[in-house]
N, C-alpha and C positions, 0 to 999 in steps of 0.2 A: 504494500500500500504506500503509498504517496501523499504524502500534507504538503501545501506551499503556505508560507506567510511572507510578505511583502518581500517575495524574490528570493528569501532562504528554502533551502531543501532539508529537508529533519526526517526523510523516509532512510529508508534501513535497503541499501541495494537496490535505491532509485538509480535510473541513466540521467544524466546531466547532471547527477549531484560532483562537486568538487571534493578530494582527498577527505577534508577535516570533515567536513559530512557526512562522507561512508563512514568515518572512522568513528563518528560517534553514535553515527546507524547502528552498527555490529556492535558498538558497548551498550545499545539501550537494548539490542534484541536480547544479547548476553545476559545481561539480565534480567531480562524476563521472563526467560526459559530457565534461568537458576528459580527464579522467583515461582515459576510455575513448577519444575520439579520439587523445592521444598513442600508446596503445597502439597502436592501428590502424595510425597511421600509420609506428610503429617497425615493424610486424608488416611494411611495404611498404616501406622504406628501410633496416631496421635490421639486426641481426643473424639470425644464417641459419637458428637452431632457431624464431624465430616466424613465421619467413616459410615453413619448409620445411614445415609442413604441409597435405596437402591434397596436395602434388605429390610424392608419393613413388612415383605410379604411372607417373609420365612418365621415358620413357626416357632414358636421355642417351647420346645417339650420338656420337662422335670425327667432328667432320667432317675430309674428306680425310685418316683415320688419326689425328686430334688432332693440328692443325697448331699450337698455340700452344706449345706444350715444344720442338718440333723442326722440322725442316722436313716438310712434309705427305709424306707416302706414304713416310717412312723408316722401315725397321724396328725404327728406336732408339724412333722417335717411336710408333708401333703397339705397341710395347712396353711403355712407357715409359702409357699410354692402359690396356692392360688392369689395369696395377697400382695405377694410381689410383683405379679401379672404374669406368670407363666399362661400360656395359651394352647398347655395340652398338659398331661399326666402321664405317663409311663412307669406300670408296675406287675410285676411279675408273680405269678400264682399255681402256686404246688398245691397238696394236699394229705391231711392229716391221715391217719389210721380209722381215723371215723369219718371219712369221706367230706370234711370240711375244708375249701376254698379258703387260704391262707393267703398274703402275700410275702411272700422271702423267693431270694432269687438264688442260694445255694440250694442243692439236696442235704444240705445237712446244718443245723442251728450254729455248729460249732462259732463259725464267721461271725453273726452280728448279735448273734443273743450270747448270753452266761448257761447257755446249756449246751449239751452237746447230742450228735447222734442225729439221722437221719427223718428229716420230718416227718415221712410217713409211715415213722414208728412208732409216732407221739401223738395221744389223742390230745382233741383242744384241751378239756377240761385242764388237763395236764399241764401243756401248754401256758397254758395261763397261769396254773396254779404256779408254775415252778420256773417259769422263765421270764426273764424279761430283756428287752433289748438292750443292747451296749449303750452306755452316754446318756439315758434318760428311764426313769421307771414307768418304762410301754411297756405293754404287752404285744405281742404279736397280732396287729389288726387282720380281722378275717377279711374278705373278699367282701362280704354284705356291710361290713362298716366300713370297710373304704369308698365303695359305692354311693351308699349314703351321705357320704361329705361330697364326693368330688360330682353327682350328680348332680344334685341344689346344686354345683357353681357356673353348671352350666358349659364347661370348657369340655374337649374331648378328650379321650380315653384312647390309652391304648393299653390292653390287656396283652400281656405277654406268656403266653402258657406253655409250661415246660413240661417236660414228654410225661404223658401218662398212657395205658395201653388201654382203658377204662371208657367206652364211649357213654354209661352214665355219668360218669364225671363229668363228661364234658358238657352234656345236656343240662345237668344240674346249674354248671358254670352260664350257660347261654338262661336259663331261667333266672337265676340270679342277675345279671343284665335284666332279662325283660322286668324284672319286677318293677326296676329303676328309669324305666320307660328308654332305655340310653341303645339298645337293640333295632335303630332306626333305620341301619345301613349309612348310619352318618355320624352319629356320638361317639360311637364305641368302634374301635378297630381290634379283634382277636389275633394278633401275628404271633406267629410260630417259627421256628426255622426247619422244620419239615412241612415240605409238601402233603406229605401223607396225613401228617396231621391236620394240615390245614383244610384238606377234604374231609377228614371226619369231624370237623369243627365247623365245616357248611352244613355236611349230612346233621349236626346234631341241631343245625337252626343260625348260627351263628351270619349277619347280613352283612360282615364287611370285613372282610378278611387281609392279613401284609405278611408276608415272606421274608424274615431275615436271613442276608444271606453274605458270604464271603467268598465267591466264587465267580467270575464272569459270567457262568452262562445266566448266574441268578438274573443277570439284567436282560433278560428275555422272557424272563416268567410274569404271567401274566393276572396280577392282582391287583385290587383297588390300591395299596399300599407296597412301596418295597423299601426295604430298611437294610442300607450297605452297610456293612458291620468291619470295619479292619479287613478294607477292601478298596482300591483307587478310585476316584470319581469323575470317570472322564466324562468331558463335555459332552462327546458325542452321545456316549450310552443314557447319560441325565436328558436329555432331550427329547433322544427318542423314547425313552420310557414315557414321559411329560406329553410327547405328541400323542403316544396310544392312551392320555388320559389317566396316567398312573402317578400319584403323590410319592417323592422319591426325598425319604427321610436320610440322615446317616447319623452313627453316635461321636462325642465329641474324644478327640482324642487321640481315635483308632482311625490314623490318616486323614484328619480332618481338626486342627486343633481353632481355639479361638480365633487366634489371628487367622488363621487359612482362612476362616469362615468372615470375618470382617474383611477377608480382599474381595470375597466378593466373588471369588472366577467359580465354585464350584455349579451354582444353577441352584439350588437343592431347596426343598420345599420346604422341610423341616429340621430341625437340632436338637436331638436329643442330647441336653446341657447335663454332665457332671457338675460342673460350677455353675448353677443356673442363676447365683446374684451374681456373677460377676458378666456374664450372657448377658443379662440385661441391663446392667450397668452401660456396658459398653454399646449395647444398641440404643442407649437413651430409652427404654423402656421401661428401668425399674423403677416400684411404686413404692415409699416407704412407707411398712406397715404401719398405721396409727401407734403413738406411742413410742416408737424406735427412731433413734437420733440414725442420720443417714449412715452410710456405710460406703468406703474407698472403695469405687473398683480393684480386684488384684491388679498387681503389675503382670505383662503377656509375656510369655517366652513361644518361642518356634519352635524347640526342643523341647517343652514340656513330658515329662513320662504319662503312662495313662493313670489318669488320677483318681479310678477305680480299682486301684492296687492288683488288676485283673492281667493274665496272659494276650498278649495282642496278637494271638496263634489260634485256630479254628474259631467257635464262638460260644466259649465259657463264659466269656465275659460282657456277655449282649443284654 
């Protein structure tokens, strides 16, 4: 471009300009372009209103109920998630000895309760009576009390069901949904990371199903949801999943940490957050609960380890 003021040239690689005019052309573009790169670069490191746009559409899920406030699957902690503004829920659900709908994401208490030994060796009564979770005196919420909070908030669900060979159990599971009205084909998502499961989780009534998966070809399989788990997220595959109509979640962490997700390049629909106050901090989304003086974003690292203390190898840690 080209400015003239009475006879002077001040364009940047204008024709007719003389010497000292190019040469202050290329020091004003010079700076511009530093001026524009820092910005950029604040836009990808820096504060959370330059970074947050653009990702205002991406979900932020509580993984395991928003395990960084509290211990994962307590109803302080699922609590404590809706009021910051999380805009979905994810939690995970085994089963007792007495065929009770639990939320704990190990086969065994030993991890986040003071008890030990495999869950479905333990009836609730038991359960309750003699355990409680690490870092606060919970008990281990059932499946029907978690329900009951996270439905009144209204946000959506995504139930994570871990293998059982039992197709009343899984029945029992999808009534428990319906009783909560949340079995809409829209509230509630049942993912699994078997296929087979996932069909006996339709067969057993279940209207909205997601496949977690850590394998290429899982981005061809064809479900309302897919959940990349410590798996690469290429643009193309996010895309075309998105063009066949498919919601393409991934967890945080597992090739995909905060900052990857404030660049912005992945596509991805939804995050399921480890660090869900600090997810929202950084997207300019966090709400402070009434009562509570605000709260610093953590500082980002690009190296971060996965901060679900979980194997980043098959999908233990999902």
């Amino acid at each position: 471009m080209r400015e003239r003021a009475e006879n002077s040239c001040t364009c940047s690689f204008a024709r007719g300009c003389d010497g000292r005019s190019r040469l202050i052309g290329w020091v004003r573009t010079g700076v511009l372009m530093a001026a524009a790169a820092a910005i950029g670069l604040s836009a990808t490191l820096g504060a959370a209103p330059a970074r947050a746009a653009g990702l205002d559409r991406i979900q932020i899920i509580g993984h395991r109920g928003g395990n960084d406030f509290g211990p994962e699957h307590a109803m302080s902690t699922m609590q404590h998630s809706i009021d910051v503004g999380a805009g979905a829920i994810e939690i995970d659900v085994r089963f007792t000895s007495d065929n009770v709908p639990v939320l704990m994401h190990d086969w065994t208490l030993d991890r986040t309760t003071d008890c030990a030994g495999p869950v479905n060796a333990i009836t609730l009564a038991d359960l309750h009576a003699q355990c409680r979770l690490d870092g606060v005196p919970e008990q281990v919420a059932t499946l029907d009390q978690a329900l009951a909070l996270l439905a009144s908030s209204g946000m959506h669900i995504y139930l994570h069901v871990k293998q059982t060979n039992r197709d009343d159990l899984l029945r029992m599971l999808v009534r428990t949904m319906e009783k909560y009205d949340i079995n809409d084909g829209e509230t509630a998502t049942t993912i699994a990371d078997s296929e087979k499961l996932l069909a006996r989780l339709a067969e057993a009534g279940s209207q909205r199903l997601g496949l977690v998966f850590n394998q290429p070809n899982g981005w061809t399989a064809n479900y309302p949801v897919l959940v990349a788990y410590n798996t690469p997220l290429p643009r193309e595959q996010v895309l075309a999943a998105q063009r066949r109509g498919i919601l393409v979640l991934a967890v945080q962490d597992h090739l995909l940490t905060l900052p990857g997700l404030l660049d912005g390049v992945s596509g991805i629909d939804g995050y399921m957050a480890n660090h869900l106050d600090a997810t929202l901090q950084h997207l300019g989304r966090f709400k402070t609960p009434d009562g509570q003086p605000p709260v610093r974003p953590r500082s980002l690292s690009r190296n971060a380890p996965p901060s679900d203390h979980f194997p980043t190898t098959g999908l233990d840690g999902a």
